[in-house]
C-alpha positions in Angstrom: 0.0 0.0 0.0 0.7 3.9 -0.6 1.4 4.0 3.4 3.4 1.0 3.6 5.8 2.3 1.3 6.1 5.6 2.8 7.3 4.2 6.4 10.0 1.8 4.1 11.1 5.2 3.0 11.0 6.8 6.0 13.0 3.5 7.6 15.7 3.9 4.8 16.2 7.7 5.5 16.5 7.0 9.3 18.8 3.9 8.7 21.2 5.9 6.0 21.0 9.0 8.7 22.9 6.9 11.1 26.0 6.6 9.2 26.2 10.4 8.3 29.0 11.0 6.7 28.8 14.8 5.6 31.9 15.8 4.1 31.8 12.9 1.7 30.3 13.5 -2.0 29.6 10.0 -1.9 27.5 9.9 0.6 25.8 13.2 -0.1 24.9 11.6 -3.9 23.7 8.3 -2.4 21.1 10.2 0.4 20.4 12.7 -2.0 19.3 10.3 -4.5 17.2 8.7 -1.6 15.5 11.6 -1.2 14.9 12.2 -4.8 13.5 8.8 -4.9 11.2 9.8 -2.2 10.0 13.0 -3.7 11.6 15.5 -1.1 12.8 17.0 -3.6 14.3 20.0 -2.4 16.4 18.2 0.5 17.9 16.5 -2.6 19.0 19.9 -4.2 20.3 20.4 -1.0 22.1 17.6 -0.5 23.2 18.0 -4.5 24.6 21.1 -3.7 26.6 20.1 -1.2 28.0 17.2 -2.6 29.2 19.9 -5.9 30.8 22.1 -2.9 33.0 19.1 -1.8 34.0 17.8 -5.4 33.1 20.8 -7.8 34.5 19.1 -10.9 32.6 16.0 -10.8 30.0 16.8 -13.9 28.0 14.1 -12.9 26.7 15.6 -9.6 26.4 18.8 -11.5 23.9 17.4 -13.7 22.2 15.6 -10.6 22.1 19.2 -9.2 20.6 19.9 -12.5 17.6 17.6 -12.5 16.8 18.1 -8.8 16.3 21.9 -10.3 14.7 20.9 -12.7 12.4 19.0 -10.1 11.4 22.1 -8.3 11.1 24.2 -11.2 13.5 26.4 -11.2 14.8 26.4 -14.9 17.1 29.3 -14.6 19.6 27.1 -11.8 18.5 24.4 -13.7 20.4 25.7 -16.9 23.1 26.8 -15.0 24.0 23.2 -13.2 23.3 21.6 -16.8 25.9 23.8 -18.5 28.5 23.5 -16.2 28.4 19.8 -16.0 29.3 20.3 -19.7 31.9 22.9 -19.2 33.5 20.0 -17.1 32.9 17.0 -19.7 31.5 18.8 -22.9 30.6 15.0 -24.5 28.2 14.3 -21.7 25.0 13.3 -23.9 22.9 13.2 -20.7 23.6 17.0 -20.1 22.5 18.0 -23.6 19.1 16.1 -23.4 18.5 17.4 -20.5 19.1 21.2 -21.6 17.1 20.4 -24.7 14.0 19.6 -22.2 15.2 22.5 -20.0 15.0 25.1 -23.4 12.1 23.3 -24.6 9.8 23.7 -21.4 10.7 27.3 -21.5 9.0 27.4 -25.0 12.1 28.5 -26.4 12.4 25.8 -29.4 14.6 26.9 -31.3 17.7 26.8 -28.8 16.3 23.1 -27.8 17.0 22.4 -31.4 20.4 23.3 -31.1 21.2 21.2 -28.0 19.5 18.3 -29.5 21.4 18.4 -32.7 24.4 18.2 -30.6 23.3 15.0 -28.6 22.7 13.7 -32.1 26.4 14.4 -33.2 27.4 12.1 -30.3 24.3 9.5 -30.3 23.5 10.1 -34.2 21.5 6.9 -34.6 18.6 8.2 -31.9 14.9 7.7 -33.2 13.9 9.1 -30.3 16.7 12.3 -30.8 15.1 12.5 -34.3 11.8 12.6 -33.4 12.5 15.2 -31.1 14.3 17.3 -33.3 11.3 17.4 -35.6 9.3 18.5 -33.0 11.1 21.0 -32.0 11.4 22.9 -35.6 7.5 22.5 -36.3 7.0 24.1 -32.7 9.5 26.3 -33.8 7.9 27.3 -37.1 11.3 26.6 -39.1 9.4 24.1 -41.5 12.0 24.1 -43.8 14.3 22.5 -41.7 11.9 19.3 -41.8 12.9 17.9 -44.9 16.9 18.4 -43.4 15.7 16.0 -40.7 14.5 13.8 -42.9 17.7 13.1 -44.1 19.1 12.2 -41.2 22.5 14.1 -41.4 23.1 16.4 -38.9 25.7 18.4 -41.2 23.0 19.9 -43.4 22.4 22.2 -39.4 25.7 23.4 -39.0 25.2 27.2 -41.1 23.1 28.0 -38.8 23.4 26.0 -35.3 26.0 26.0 -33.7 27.3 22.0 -33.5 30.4 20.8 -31.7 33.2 18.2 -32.4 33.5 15.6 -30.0 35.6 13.5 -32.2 39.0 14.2 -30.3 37.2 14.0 -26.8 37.5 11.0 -24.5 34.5 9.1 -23.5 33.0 10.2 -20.2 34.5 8.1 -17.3 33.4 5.4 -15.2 32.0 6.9 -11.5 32.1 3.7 -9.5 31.0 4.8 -6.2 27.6 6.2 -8.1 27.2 2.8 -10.3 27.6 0.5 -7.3 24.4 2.6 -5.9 22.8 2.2 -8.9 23.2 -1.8 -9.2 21.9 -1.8 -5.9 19.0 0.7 -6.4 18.4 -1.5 -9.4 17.9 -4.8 -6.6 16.0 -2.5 -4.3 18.7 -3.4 -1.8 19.1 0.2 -0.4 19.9 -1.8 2.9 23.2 -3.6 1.6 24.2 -0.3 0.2 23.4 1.6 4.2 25.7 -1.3 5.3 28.7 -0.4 3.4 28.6 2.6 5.3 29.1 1.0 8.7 32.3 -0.4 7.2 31.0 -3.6 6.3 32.0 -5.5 2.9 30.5 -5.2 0.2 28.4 -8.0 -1.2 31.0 -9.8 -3.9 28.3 -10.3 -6.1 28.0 -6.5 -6.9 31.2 -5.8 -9.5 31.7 -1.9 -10.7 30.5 -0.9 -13.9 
């Protein structure tokens, strides 16, 4: 039930609360995401922001910071946190999207257009990226960019958007503390992941991504 769920949240919160460990970005992420799950929202912008205090290049938690904005509704800090997890890792697709949805609930379609052709130059085989961008130039009204789109080349954009070269970038690295979480988020095993707090080992059957 709706009320049975809430107390397991609650009894996650309390148990996480017990092994605070406030100066660590890990552990910021990891209850901040707990309290995302659990829609309190704007103790996970809290915690977000802390957590980009303590380890202000880590893009990743900059784009978390991002979405917890985003949550709340408050698209101008939203924007910011987006861009500067892309000022740290400029090939992060997930940053892109999410400034495309950003510019796009803003009603401002044309610059949505521009940050989705760029998560097209580094995920060019999207439907969903295609689709998108189609929407985006008929809310627009740039209908003459449809039949561009139709082609599928993301080339035929660069006159008049502004497109970047990832080509000599590396590929965004590996965060291990935040994909262990995630494997165990994934086995709703929040418990085993509390534990590893405490200084207990870590269940050999969950390897790093």
């Amino acid at each position: 039930t709706e009320k049975e769920k809430k107390l397991k949240k609650k009894s996650i919160q309390e148990k996480f609360l017990a092994f605070q460990k406030k100066d660590d970005p890990e552990w910021l992420y990891a209850f901040a995401v707990i309290n995302y799950i659990c829609q309190d929202f704007d103790e996970a912008k809290t915690l977000f922001k802390q957590a980009v205090e303590i380890d202000p290049n880590n893009y990743f938690l900059w784009n978390k910071l991002g979405a917890a904005h985003a949550k709340s509704k408050n698209l101008e800090e939203t924007q910011a946190a987006y861009h500067q997890a892309l000022n740290l890792k400029p090939n992060y697709l997930r940053s892109w999207i999410n400034l495309a949805i950003n510019y796009n609930s803003k009603k401002m379609y044309e610059q949505a257009a521009s940050f989705i052709l760029n998560s097209l130059a580094l995920n060019p085989k999207s439907v969903n990226l295609w689709t998108n961008l189609e929407n985006a130039f008929i809310m627009s009204g740039d209908h003459d960019a449809l039949g561009e789109v139709y082609d599928r080349d993301i080339s035929k954009f660069a006159t008049k958007h502004n497109i970047h070269n990832f080509d000599d970038l590396p590929p965004p690295d590996g965060l291990d503390y935040l994909s262990l979480f995630s494997r165990y988020l994934l086995r709703d095993d929040l418990d085993s992941w509390i534990a590893s707090f405490s200084g207990k080992k870590l269940d050999d059957s969950v390897t790093l991504d």
